[in-house]
N, C-alpha and C positions, 0 to 999 in steps of 0.2 A: 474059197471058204476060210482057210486058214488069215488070209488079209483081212477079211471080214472080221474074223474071229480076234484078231491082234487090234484089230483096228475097235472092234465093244470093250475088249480089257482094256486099251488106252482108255477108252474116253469113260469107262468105268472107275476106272484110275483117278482119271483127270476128276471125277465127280468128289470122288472119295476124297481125293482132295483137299477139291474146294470146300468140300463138307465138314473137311476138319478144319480147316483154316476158317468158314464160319462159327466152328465153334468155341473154337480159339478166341476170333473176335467179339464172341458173344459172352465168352469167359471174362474176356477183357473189360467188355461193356458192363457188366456185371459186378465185378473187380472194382472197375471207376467208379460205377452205382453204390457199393458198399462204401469204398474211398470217400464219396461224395458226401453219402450221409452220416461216415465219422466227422469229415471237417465240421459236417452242420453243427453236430452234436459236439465234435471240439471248439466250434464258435459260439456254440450256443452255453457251453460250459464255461467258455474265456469271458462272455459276455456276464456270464453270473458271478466269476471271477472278477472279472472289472468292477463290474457292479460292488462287490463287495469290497472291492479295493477302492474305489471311490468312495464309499459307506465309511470303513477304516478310515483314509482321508480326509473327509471330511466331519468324522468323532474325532479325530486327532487333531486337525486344525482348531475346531470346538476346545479341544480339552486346552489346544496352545495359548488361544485369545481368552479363554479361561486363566490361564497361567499367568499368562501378562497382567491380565485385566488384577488378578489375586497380586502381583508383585507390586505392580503400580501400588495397588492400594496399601499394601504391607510393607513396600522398602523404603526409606528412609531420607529422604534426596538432605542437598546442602541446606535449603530453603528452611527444612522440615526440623531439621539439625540445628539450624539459628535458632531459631521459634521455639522449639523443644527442651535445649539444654545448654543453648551459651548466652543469649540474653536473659533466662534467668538466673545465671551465672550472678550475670553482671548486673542484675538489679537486686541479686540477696548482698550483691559487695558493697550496695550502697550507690550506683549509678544509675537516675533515671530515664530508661529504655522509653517512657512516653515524650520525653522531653527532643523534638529532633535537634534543640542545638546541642541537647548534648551527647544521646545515641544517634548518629548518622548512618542510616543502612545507604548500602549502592544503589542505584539503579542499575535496571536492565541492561547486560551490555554491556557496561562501561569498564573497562581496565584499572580499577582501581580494588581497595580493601574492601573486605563484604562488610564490614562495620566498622565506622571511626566513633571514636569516645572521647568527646572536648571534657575541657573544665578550664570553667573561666576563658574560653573563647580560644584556648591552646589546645594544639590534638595532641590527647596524651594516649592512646592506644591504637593501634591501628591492625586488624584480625583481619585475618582470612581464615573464612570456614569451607574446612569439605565434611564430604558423609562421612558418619561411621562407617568404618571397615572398605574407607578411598584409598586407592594406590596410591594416590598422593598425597599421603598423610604420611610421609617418608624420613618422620623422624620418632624419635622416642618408643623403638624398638624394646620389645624384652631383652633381659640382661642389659638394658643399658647402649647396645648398640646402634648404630647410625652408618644409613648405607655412605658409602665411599662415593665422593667426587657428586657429592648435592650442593643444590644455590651456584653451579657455575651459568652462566648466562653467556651466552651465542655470540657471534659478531654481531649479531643483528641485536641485539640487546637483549634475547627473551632464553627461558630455561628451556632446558630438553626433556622435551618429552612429558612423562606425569612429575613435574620432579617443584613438590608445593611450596618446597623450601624455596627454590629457586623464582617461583610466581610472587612468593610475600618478598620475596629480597628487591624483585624488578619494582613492585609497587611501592617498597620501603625508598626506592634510591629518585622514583620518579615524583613522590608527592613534595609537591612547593612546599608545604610544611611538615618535617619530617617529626613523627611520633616518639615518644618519650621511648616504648617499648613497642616491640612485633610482637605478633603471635599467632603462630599457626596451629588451631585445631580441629578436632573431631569432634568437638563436643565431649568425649571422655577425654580425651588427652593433650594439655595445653604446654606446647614449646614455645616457651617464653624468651624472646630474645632480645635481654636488656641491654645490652652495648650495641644500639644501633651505630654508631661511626662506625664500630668494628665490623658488625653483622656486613655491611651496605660496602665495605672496604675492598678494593680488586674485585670486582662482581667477575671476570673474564676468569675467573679462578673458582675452583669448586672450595669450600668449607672444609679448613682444616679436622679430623677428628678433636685437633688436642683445643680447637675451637670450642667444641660441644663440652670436654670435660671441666671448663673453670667455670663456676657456677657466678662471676662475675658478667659473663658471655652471654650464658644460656641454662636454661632451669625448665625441668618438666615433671607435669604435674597430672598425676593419674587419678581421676576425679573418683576412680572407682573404689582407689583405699582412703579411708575418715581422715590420715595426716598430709596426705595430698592434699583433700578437699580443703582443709581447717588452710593449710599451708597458702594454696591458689587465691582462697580469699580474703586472706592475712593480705596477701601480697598487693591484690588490686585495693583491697582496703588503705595500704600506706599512698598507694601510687595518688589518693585522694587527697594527702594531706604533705 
């Protein structure tokens, strides 16, 4: 009886058990089941997340090719810059900009000045224009100053870098017929540089400062004050006669 009796509490035991251990698993099962339908609900959240974040994305991309598309039209290229405020420069000085033998724009491409200016069949000017507010418009600094070591040009012949002095000097030293005057501008601000020998002189060497300060050299002309303007076009107006 007693074996008997040991032997119902085991297996009484043994039930109780396994009964909790299915509860346990059933806990678990349950457990997973809740686990489950957060992930849903956290996928299903991420996905309206995404969603919005490709929404965001793709308004922001919108508002970028809006941005461009507004710059494009609003900034000012070199092209824009010629057309706008240095050929009619040079056609209130008296040079006509319809005439090509006597305003020569570049073509495409090509290495050479963005506008030559004959008279009488001689190239008396030879410009390079960048945009307003170009890094390489690297001279005629407020106060007068001029960054250090511009216009040296490479063993390979070419300047470094944005360096526009250095672009009008390479164009100054390579043209078969070399111009009366350089000049590099921005359309507001014209560095005029009337000693070409000098200017075109050791090109493998950067521009003295004490270069820029003899006004025999170099002369600039800020079209934005009335005795610059008066002055700039005095000046192209003699270079006529």
């Amino acid at each position: 009886m007693e074996a008997m009796f040991f032997e119902i509490q085991r297996r009484i035991n043994m039930i109780k058990m396994i009964d909790n251990i299915c509860r346990n698993i059933d806990n678990i099962r349950t457990n997973t089941n809740n686990i489950c339908r957060n992930i849903d609900n956290i996928r299903t959240n991420t996905n309206n997340i995404c969603r919005n974040i490709d929404n965001i994305r793709t308004n922001t991309n919108n508002i970028r090719r809006n941005i461009d598309t507004l710059i494009d039209i609003l900034s000012i290229s070199e092209v824009d810059t010629q057309a706008i405020l240095v050929e009619p420069i040079l056609s209130f000085a008296g040079f006509d900009v319809n005439n090509v033998f006597e305003v020569k724009r570049s073509k495409s491409g090509k290495q050479n000045f963005d506008l030559k200016v004959y008279k009488g069949g001689n190239l008396l000017i030879g410009i390079e224009v960048k945009r307003v507010g170009s890094d390489e418009f690297n001279i005629c600094k407020e106060g007068g100053v001029v960054d250090k070591g511009i216009g040296k040009l490479n063993k390979n012949g070419k300047e470094n870098g944005k360096d526009g002095v250095g672009q009008l000097r390479r164009y100054t030293r390579d043209s078969e017929s070399k111009p009366r005057v350089a000049i590099l501008t921005n359309g507001v601000k014209w560095g005029v540089f009337k000693d070409v020998e000098a200017f075109i002189e050791n090109p493998q060497k950067p521009l003295s400062p004490y270069f820029f300060i003899s006004s025999s050299n170099f002369e600039c002309f800020d079209i934005e004050n009335m005795g610059d303007f008066k002055g700039l076009i005095k000046f192209l107006r003699e270079l006529i006669f």
